[in-house]
C-alpha positions in Angstrom: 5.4 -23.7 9.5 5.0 -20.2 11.2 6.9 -17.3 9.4 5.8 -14.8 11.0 5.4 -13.6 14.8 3.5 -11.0 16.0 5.2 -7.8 18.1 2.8 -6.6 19.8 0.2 -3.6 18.2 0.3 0.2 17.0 -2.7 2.1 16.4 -4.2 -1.0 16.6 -2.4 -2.3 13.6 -0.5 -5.9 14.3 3.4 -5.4 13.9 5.2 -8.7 12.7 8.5 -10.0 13.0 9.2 -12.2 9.7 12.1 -14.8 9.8 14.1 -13.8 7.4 14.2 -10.3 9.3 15.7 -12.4 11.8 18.6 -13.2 9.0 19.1 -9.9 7.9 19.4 -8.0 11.3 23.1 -9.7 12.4 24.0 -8.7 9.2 23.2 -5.1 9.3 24.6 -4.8 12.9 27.8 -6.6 11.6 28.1 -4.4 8.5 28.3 -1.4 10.7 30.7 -3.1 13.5 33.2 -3.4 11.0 32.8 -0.1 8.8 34.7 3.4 9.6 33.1 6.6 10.7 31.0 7.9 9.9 28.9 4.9 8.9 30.0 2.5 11.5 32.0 1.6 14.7 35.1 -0.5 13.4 37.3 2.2 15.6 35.2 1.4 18.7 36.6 -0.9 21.2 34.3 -3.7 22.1 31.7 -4.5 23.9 30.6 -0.8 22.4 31.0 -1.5 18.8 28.9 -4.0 18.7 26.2 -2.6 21.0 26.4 0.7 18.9 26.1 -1.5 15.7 23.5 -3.2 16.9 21.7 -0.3 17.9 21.8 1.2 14.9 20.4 -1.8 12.8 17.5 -2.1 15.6 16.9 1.7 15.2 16.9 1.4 11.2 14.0 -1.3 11.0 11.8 0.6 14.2 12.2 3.4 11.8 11.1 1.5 8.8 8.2 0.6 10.7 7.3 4.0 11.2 7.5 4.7 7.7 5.0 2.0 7.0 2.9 3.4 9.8 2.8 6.7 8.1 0.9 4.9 5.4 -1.2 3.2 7.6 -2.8 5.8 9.5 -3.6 7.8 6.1 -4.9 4.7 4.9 -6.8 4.1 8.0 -8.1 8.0 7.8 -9.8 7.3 4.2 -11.6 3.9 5.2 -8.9 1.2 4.6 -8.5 -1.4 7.1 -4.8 -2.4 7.6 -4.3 -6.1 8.4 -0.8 -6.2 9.7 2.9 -4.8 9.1 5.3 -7.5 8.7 8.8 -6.5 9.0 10.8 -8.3 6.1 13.9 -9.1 4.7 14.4 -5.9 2.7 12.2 -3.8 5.0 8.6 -3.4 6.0 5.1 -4.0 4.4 1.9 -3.2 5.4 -0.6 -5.4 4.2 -4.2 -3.3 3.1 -7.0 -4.9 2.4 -7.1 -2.7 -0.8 -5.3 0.1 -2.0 -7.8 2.8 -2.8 -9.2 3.6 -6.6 -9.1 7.4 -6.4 -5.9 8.6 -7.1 -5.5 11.7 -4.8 -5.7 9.3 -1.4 -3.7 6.6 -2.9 -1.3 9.7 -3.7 -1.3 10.7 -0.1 -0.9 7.5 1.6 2.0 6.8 -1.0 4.0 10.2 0.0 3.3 9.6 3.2 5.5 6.9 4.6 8.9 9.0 2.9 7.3 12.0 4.6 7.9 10.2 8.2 11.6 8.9 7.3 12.0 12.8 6.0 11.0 13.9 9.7 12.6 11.5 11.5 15.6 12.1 9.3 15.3 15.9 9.6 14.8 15.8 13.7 17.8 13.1 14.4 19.7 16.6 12.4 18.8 18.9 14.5 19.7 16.6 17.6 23.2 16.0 16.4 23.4 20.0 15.5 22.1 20.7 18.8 24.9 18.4 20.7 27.9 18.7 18.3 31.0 20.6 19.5 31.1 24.4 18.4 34.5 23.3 16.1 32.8 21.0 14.2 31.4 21.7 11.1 28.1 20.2 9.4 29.2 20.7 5.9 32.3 18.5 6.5 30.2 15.7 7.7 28.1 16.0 4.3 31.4 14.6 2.5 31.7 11.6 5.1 34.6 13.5 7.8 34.8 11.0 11.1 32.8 12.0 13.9 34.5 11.4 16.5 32.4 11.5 19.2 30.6 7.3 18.8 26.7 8.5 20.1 26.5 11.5 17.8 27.7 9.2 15.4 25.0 7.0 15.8 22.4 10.2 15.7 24.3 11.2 12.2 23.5 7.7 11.3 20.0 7.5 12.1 19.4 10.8 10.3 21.2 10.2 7.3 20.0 6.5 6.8 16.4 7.9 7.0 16.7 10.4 4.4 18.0 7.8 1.9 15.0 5.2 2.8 12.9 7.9 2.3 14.1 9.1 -1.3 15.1 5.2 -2.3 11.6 5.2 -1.6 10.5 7.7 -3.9 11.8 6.3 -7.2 9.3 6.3 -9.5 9.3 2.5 -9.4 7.0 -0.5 -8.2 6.6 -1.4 -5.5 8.3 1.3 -3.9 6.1 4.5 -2.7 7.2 6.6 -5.7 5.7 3.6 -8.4 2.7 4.5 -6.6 2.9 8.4 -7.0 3.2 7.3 -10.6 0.2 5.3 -10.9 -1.8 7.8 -8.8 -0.7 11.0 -11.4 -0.7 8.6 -14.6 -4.8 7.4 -13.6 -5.8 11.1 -13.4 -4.9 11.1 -17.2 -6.0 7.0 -18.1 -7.8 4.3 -17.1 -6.7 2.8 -13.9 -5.3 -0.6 -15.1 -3.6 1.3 -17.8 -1.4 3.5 -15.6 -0.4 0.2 -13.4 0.7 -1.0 -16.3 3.0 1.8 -17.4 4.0 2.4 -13.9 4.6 -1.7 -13.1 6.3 -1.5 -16.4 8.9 1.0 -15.6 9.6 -0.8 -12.7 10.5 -3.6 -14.2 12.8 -1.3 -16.2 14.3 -0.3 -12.7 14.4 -3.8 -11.6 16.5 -5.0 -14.3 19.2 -2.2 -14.8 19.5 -2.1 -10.7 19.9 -6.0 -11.4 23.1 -5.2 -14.3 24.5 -2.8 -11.9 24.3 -5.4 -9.3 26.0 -8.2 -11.3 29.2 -6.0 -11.5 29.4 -4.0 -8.4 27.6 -5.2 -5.6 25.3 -8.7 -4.7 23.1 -7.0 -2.8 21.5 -4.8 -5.5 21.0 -7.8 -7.5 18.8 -9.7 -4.2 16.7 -5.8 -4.1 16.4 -5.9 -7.8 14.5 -9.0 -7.6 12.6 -7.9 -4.7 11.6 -5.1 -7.4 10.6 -7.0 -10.4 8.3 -9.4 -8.4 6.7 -6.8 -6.5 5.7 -5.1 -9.5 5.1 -8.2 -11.1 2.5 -8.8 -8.3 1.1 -5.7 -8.5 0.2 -5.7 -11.7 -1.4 -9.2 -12.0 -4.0 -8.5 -9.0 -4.8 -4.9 -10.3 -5.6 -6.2 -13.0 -7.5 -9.3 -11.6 -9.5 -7.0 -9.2 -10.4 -4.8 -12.3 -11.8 -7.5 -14.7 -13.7 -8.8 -11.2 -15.5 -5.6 -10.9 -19.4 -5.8 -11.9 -19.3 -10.0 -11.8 -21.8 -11.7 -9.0 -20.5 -14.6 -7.1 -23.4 -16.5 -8.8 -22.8 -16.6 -11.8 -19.2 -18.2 -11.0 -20.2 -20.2 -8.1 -20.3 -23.9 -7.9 -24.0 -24.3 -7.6 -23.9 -28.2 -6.5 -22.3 -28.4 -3.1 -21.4 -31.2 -1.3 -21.6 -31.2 2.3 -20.3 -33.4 5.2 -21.3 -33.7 9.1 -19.8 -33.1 11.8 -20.4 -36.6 13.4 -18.0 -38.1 10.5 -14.6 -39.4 11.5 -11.3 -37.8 9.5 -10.7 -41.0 7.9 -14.6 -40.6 5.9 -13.9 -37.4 5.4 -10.5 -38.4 3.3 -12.8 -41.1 1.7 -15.3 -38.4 0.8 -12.3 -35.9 -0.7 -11.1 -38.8 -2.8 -14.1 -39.5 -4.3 -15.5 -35.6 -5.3 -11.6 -34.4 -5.7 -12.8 -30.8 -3.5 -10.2 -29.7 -1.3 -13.0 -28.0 1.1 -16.6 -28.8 2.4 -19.6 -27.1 4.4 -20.2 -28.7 7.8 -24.2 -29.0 7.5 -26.5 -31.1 10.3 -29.9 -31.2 10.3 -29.6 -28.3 7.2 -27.9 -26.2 9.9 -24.2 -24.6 8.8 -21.8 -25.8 11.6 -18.7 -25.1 9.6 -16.3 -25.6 7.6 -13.8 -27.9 6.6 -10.5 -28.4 4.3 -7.4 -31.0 3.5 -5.3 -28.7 5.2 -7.7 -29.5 8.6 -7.1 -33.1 7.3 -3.3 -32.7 7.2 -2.9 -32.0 11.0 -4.3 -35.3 12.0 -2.0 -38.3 12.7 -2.9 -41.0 9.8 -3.2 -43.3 12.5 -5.6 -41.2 14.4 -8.2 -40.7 11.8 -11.1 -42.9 12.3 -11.3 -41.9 16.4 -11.1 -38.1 15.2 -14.5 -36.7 13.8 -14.9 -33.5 11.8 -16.0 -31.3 14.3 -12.7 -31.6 16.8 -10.9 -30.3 13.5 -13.6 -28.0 11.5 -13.4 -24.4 11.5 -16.9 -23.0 13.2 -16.1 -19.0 12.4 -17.5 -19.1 8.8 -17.0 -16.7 6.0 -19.7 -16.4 3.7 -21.4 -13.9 1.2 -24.5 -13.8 -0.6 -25.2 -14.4 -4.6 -25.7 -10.8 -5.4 -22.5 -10.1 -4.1 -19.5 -8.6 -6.1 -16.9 -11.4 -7.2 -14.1 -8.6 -6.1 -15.5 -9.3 -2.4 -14.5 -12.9 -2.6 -11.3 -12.5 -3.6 -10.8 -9.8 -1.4 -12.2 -11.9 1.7 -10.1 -15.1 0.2 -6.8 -13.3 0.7 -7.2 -11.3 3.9 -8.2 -14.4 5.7 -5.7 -16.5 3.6 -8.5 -18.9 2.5 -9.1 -21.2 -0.6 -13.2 -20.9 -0.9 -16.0 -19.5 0.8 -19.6 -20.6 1.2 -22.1 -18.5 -0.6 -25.7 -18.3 0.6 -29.1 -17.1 -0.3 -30.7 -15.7 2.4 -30.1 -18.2 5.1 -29.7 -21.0 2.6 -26.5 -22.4 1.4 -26.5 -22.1 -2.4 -23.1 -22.4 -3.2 -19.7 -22.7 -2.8 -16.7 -20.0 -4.6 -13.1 -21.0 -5.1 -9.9 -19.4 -5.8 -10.2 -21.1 -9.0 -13.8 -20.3 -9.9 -12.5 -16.9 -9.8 -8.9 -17.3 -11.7 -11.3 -19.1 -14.2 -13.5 -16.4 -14.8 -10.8 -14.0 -15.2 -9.3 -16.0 -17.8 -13.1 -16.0 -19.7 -12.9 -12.5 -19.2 -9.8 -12.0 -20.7 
């Protein structure tokens, strides 16, 4: 099933809609339709309530994608290639294909997504200052006084929401921005996997008093305190994983004895063929040539009933990924999960040599270990 559908493009960067985005949104627009000033429209007649409601919730997630677009384009500036930003339940992500080693750039592409939501936030200010009444004061709208007036009230939202994301942000917490700012001043002092450790460590702490506090005052700080925990959870298990892979070569994990298929073979020999050598993916090879490559999840899509009429090459996947022996171990995992893929032909020169799975590489970590 499809979870995610693609926007449309920033800087080049792919800007995704995820579905449970799609849940969260009504609610967001309903939470400020039936809130006070100055946080929300309740006094509004309709149909403007709930425009202005929804309005606001559209502004607050094009503004989180901003945000995540601030760290893009620093990432982007050092060398990092940024697969997509998916907007999510609980905000945005951008998905790197790695976060940089040296601390100073991960530093600055971690301060930089609060730095936008600062701007922004500072900027929708000035707009409400520049169009407010000369009676009104600002100070009074520091300690929540109604704004009367429904679009400046939707400015003084935007502002004020965007300042918050932007120090929420900064607690010194994975996965938020300011767990990163952490990591990138404790590595300056120890070894890299060490200070994700400490810094995935006190986000866990986070996680779990946010979670306590949740339990007693409010659901929702319970659902982003588990958001917390597992993203620092995640965090710290492929750090580490990327670490310990550093310095190994694909052969000496690889599965040297590869079996291959052809591309003239029907679906129903092909399920034959898994059955009996129990791999879940297989080179397309004819007359020694690579033609491409082919998995149970290719198998999956066709009818059962279809099978024998259907032959490998209607369903194989021609654009293959491969690397060579002497490559770094890292480089397969790193090409595994970019392209969401299970294995990945390895070759030697021109010759296919071997085949490297997920597991050949969660095995060796676990040797390593």
């Amino acid at each position: 099933m499809k979870t995610s559908f693609q926007l449309g493009k920033i800087m080049g960067i792919p800007i995704k809609l995820h579905i449970t985005f799609l849940l969260i949104l009504p609610v967001f627009a309903w939470s400020f339709a039936i809130n006070p000033s100055s946080f929300g429209f309740s006094d509004q007649d309709s149909p403007l309530r709930y425009v202005l409601s929804l309005a606001a919730a559209v502004s607050l997630f094009v503004c989180v994608v901003l945000h995540e677009l601030g760290h893009s384009y620093i990432a982007k500036k050092h060398g990092t290639n940024i697969k997509n930003i998916t907007l999510f339940l609980f905000g945005g992500v951008s998905s790197l294909e790695e976060i940089p080693r040296d601390p100073k750039t991960e530093l600055k592409m971690a301060v930089a997504g609060p730095g936008v939501s600062f701007l922004i936030g500072f900027i929708f200010i000035i707009i409400y200052l520049f169009f407010k009444s000369s009676g009104e004061s600002f100070v009074d709208y520091l300690f929540l006084k109604p704004i009367n007036d429904p679009y400046l009230r939707l400015v003084w939202m935007i502002a004020i929401l965007n300042i918050v994301l932007g120090i929420f942000n900064l607690f010194p917490a994975f996965p938020m921005d300011g767990g990163r700012v952490l990591r990138a001043w404790l590595a300056e002092r120890m070894s890299y996997i060490r200070a994700t450790r400490e810094a995935a460590g006190i986000g866990k702490m986070f996680a779990i008093f946010m979670g306590i506090f949740g339990l007693f005052y409010n659901f929702w700080f319970m659902l982003i305190a588990l958001f917390i925990y597992i993203g620092a959870s995640e965090e710290e298990k492929s750090t580490e994983i990327n670490v310990k892979l550093e310095g190994v070569k694909i052969k000496d994990i690889m599965s040297k004895e590869v079996q291959t298929v052809t591309s003239g073979m029907s679906v129903e020999e092909l399920v034959e063929y898994i059955l009996r050598f129990k791999h879940m993916g297989y080179p397309v090879v004819d007359d020694e040539q690579l033609k491409g490559m082919v998995t149970f999840a290719d198998v999956q899509k066709v009818p059962r009933e279809e099978r024998k009429a259907v032959k490998v090459s209607q369903v194989m996947t021609k654009n293959i990924i491969g690397l060579q022996e002497e490559d770094d171990a890292v480089n397969a995992l790193k090409l595994m999960t970019v392209n969401n893929i299970g294995r990945i032909i390895v070759k030697k020169g021109e010759k296919i040599s071997g085949i490297v799975s997920r597991t050949d590489l969660m095995r060796a970590v676990q040797l390593l270990e």
